[in-house]
N, C-alpha and C positions, 0 to 999 in steps of 0.2 A: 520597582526593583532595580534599574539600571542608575537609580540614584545613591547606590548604596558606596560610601566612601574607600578609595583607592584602598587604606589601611587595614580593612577589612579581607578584603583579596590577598594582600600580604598574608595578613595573619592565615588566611585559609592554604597558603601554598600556591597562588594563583595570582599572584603578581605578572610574572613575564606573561600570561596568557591571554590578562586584562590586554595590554601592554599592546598584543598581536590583536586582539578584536577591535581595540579602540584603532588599530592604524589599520583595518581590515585586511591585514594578514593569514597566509592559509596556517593553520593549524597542525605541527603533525601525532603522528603513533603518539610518541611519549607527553605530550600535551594531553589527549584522550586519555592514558593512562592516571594523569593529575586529576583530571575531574572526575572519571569515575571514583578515584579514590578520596577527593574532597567528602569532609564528613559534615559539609552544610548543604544539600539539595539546593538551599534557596540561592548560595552564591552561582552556581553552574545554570540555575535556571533564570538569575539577574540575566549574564554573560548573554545567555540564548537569547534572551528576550530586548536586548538591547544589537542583537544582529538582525533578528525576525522584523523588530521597529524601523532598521535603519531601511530595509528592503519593501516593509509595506506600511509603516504605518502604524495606525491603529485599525488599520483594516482585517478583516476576518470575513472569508470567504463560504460562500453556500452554493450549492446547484441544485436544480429542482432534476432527479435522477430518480433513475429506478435500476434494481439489481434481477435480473432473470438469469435461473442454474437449469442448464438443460439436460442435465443428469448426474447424476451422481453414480453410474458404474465406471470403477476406475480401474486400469491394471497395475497401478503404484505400488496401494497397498501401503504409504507411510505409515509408520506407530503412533504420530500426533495425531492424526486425521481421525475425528468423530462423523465425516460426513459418506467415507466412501461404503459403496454397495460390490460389492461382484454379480456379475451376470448370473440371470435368474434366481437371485437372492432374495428375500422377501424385503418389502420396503424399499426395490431399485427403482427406477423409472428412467424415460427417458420423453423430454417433450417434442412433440413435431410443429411445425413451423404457425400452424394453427392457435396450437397451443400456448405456445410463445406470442404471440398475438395478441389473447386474449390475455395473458399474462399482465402484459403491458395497457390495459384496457381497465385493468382491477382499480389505476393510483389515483384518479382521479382530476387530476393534472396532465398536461401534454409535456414530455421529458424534453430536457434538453441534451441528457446524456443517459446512454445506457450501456447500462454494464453486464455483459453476458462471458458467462462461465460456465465452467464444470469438469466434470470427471474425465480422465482420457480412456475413452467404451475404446471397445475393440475391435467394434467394426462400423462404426457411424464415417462415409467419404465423407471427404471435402465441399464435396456437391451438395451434402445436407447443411452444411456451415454455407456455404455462397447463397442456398435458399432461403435460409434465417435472413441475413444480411439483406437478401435486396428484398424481402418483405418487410421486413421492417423501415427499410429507408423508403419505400414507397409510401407506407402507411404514414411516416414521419421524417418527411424532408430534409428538415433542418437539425435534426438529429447526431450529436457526437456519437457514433458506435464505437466503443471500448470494449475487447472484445478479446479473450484467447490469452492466456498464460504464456508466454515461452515454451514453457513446459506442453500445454497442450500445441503450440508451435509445432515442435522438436515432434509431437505424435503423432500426427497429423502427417508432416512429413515423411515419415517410419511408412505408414499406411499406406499413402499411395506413390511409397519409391518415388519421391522428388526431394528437393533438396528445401531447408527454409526458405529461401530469398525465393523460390518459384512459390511456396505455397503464401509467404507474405503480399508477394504480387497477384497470385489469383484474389486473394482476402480481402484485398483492397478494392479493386477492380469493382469487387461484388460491394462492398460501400464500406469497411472497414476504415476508420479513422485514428484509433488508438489503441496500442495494446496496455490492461492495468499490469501494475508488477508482479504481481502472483507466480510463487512456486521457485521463488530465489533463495525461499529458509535463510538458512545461515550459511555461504560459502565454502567454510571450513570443510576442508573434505572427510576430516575423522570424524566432523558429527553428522556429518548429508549422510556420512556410512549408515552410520544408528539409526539418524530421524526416518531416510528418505531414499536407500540404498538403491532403488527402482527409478527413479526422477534425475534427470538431466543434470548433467554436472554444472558448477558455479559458471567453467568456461560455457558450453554451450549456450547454460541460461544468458551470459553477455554477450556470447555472440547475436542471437537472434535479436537481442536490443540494438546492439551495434545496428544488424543487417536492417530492421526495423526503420531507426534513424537514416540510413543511408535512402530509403524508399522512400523516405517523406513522412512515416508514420511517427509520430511522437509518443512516447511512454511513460509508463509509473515504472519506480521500482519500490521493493517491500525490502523488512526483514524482521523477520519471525525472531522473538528475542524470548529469553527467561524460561527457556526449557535445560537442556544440560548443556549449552554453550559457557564460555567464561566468556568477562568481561573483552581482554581481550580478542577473541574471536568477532566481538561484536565491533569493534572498530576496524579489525581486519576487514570484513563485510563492509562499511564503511568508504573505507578508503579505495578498495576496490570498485565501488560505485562512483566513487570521486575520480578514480583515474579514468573510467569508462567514459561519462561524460564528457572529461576534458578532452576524451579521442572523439568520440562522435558530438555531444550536445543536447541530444532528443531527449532526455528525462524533463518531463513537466512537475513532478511533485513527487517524495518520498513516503510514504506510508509503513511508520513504526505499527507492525503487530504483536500486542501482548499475547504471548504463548497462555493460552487456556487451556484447563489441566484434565475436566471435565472428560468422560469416557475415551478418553486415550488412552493408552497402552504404556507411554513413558511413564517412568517411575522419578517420581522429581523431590530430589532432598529440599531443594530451598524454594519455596515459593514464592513466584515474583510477588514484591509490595508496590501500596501504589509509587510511594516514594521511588523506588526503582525506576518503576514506569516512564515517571514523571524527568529522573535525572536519566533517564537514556534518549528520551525524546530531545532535552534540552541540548547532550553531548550530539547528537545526529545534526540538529541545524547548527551547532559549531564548527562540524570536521565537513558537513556537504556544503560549506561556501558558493559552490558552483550548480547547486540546484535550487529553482526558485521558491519550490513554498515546500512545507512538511505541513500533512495531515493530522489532524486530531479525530482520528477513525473511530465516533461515536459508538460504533455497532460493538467495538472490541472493547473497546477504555470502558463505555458506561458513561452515561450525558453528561453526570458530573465532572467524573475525572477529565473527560473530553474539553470539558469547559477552562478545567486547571490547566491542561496540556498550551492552550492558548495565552498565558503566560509561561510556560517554557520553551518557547521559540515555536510553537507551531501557529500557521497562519489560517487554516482549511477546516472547515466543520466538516465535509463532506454537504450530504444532502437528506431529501428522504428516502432514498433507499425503496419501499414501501414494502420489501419482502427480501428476508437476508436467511440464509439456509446454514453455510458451510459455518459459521462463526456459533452460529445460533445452537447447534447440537453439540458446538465444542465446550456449551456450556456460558456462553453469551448472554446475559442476562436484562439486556435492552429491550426497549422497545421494537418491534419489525420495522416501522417506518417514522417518519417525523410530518408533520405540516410545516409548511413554511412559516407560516405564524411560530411554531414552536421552537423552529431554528433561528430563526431573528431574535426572539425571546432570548433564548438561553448565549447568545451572541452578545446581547446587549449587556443580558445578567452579570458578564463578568466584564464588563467595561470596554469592549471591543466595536467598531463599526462594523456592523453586518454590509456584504456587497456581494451581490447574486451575481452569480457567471456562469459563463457554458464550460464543455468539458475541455477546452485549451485553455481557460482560467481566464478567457477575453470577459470582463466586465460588460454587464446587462445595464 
């Protein structure tokens, strides 16, 4: 793809743009606005894929991971969300530290990262998140714990009247290593109204990244795409991820979410295509210059697309997962989990070097 003649990029509108990747130049707004409005996917996805090369390679990343959701009652309440419950609803739960355990006992493999989420319940302390944490790092040493939304941050917070930076310092203490980026949506504040009017604003959500990085914690960030956002709002999100890091640094990987349409409440005229998918992935690792890898989030894309996504600037399979909840009822249509044999497979299938890592991306 990155072989494809200057003449070409002309003709598509995309001259000065080549011009700025080929001298590794940052990218701005009205740049993103050329390629989303490029009407060849494959040229936007060359571009990406020849920034993605310059930074790794032909390498293409796996973790042996597993995903634990410790409940699903939320007081949010988003319109997107297929996975929340209210208290005492039928079909809520909530797991205790036991549980979560044994959770982690199901994959078959000993994790190198694990990623625990969930709902913000309305009355679970803090103390029952610090008991997760140091059972879990007991049980598993050497363990990356990824762990806690911003959003469920900012709750937690709320709960026991302290501030984030104290409740990120207790978090850690207890063995917290990483926050993923969950619960960023989309910035834009007239659509956070509609999606997510309950969840922490765009600022907040930066902030506790910020505060996050400044403690030492490294994180994801996400962004939920192809629900009733436009195009530009989605580089708005973007660039404010970009200006983030360049103030603190701590994002390890970006994680595009395709908005699934599946029992939610939004009413959606245009349905994302995978072409979409595919040219918003590749526009994300052209405008995040300053963040190392973007994800090919198997659970949400589907193996295949996942697989395509790794020619359009994405470098990260993820993992096996072994058990995925909130993606899964939004109508997710993957696999629950991968073997590692299966991820190196589909790694290789599309021309990539598979290269296993822990959850800082440090190479096994």
């Amino acid at each position: 793809m990155q072989l494809l003649k200057s003449d070409f990029y002309e003709n598509m509108g995309l001259a000065g743009i080549k011009a700025k990747v080929d001298a590794g130049e940052r990218l701005s707004f009205e740049d993103g606005k050329k390629l989303f409005a490029c009407p060849e996917p494959l040229a936007v996805g060359a571009l990406a894929n020849q920034a993605r090369s310059r930074l790794h390679g032909n390498k293409a990343f796996y973790v042996i991971n597993q995903h634990v959701n410790y409940t699903n009652v939320c007081v949010n309440g988003c319109t997107f969300c297929a996975y929340q419950r209210e208290e005492g609803q039928e079909g809520g739960f909530v797991l205790d530290r036991n549980a979560v355990l044994a959770k982690l006992q199901t994959g078959g493999l000993t994790p190198r990262e694990v990623h625990i989420v969930g709902g913000c319940h309305p009355r679970l302390d803090l103390a029952y998140f610090e008991d997760i944490l140091r059972a879990v790092k007991e049980q598993y040493p050497g363990v990356v714990l990824k762990c806690f939304t911003a959003v469920e941050i900012a709750h937690f917070a709320k709960l026991e009247n302290q501030t984030t930076r104290e409740v990120l310092t207790r978090l850690k203490n207890a063995g917290l290593d990483m926050l993923p980026g969950g619960g960023a949506e989309i910035f834009a504040p007239e659509i956070r109204q509609q999606i997510c009017p309950r969840k922490s604003t765009a600022e907040q959500w930066l902030a506790v990244h910020e505060e996050a990085h400044s403690l030492g914690i490294k994180t994801n960030c996400t962004m939920l795409f192809g629900h009733i956002e436009s195009e530009e709002d989605r580089l708005d999100h973007l660039i404010r991820l970009r200006e983030s890091q360049d103030r603190s640094g701590g994002y390890t990987c970006f994680i595009p979410l395709p908005f699934l349409t599946e029992n939610s409440q939004l009413a959606i005229e245009k349905p994302l295509t995978g072409l979409d998918e595919l040219k918003t992935i590749a526009v994300a690792r052209l405008m995040l210059d300053n963040v190392p890898h973007v994800k090919a989030y198997w659970v949400m894309l589907g193996t295949k697309q996942a697989q395509a996504a790794l020619k359009f600037g994405a470098d990260d399979f993820d993992g096996t997962v072994v058990e995925e909840k909130i993606g899964h009822e939004a109508g997710a249509t993957s696999e629950q989990g991968m073997t590692r044999r299966e991820l190196t497979d589909m790694i290789r299938g599309c021309g990539c070097t598979p290269v296993e890592r822990d959850g800082f991306f440090n190479e096994i």
